[in-house]
Every structure is written in C-alpha cells, then in structure tokens.
C-alpha positions as CSV (number, residue, x, y, z in Angstrom):
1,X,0.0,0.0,0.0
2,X,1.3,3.2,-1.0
3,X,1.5,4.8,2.7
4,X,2.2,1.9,4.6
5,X,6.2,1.8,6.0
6,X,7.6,-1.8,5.5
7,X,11.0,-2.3,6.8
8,X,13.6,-4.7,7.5
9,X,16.5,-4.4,9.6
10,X,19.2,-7.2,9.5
11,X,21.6,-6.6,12.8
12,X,23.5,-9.4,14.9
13,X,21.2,-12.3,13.9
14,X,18.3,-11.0,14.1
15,X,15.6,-9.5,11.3
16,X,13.6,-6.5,12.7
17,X,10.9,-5.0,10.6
18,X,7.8,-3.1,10.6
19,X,5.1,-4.9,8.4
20,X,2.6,-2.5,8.7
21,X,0.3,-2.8,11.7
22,X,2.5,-5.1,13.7
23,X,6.7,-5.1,14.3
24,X,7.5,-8.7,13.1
25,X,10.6,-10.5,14.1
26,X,12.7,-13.9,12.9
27,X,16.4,-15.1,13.4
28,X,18.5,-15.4,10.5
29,X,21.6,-16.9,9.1
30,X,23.3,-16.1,6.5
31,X,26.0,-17.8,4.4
32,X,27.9,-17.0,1.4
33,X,24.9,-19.1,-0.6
34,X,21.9,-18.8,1.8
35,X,19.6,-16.2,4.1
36,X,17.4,-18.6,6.1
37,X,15.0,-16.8,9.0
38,X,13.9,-18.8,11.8
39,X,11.0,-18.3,13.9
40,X,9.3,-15.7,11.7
41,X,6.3,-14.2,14.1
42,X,4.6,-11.2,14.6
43,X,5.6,-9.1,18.0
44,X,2.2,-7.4,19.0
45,X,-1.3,-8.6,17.8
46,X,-3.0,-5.7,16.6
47,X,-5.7,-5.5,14.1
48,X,-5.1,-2.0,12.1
49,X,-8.5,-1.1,9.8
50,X,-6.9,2.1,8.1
51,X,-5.6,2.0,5.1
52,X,-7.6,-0.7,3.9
53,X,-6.0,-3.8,3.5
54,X,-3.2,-3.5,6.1
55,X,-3.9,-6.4,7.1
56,X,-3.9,-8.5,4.1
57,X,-0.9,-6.6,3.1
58,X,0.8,-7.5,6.4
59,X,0.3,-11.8,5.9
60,X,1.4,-11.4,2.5
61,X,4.8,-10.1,3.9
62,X,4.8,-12.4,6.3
63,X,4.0,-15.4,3.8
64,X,6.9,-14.2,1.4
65,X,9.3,-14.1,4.5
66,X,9.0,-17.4,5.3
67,X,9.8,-18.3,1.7
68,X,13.3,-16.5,1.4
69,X,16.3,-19.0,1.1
70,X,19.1,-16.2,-0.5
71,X,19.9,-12.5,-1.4
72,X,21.8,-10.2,-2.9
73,X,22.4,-6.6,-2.4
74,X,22.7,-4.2,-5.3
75,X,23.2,-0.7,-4.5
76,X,20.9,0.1,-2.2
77,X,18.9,-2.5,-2.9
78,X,18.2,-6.1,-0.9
79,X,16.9,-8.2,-3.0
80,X,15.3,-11.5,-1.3
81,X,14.8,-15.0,-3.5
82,X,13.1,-17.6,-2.6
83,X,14.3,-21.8,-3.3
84,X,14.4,-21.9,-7.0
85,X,15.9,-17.9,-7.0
86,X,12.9,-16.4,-7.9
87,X,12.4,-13.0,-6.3
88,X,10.4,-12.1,-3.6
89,X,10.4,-8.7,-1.8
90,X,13.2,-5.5,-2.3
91,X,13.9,-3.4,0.3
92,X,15.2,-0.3,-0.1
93,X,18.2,1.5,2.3
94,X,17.2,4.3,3.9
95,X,19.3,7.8,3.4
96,X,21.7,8.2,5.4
C-alpha cells in the first residue's frame, strides 16, 4: 500500500521489521549461498483497519518471508529470493 512503512532491519542475527500494523521479528543466518530466517512471528497482535488492506498486506509479507532462502544486495537494494531464486520482496536503504 502506497502509505504503509515496510521495513527490515538485518543486525547481529536478528531481522527486525515493521510490516505495517505489527513489528515482526525472525532469526537469521546467512552464508555466502543462503539467508534462512527462523522463527518468523509477529511481535504485538493488533488489528489496524486504516488503510484498507493493512492487514492483508501485512500476511502477505509475512508469507513471502517465510519463503526467502538467499539474497543479494545491489546498490541500495536487498533483494530477497526464494528456493528456486525467484524474487520475492526489495527493500530499499534508507538515506543516510
């Protein structure tokens, strides 16, 4: 949704993200070949009703999450791939 803030925030194991009602949270490990989160789930259980579809929005994320097995950063770009290396989601640094 066009003003809804999804982020991601990869920092000493642990993936950190806002997915647009609720904070969401995994653990990850990455390898030269792989990104694998672990224990994908939602910190907070609130149910948002503005903008419209925040919700559905939010369990898509949450779906394509769980589906990530490798990345690659271009830029300022992440780029997450899931099994076969199809892509997923891009995230987007923020300005420094």
């Amino acid at each position: 949704l066009p003003d809804v803030a999804v982020t991601a925030r990869f920092a000493e194991g642990v993936l950190l993200g806002g997915a647009g009602c609720n904070l969401y949270q995994a653990a990850y490990t990455l390898t030269p070949d792989a990104l694998l989160l672990d224990d994908l789930r939602l910190v907070g259980n609130d149910k948002c009703d503005s903008p419209p579809g925040v919700m559905v929005q939010e369990a898509a994320l949450l779906a394509l999450l769980a589906e990530v097995r490798s990345h690659r950063v271009i830029g300022r770009e992440l780029l997450l791939y899931d099994e076969s290396g199809g892509p997923l989601l891009v995230f987007y640094a923020a300005a420094e």
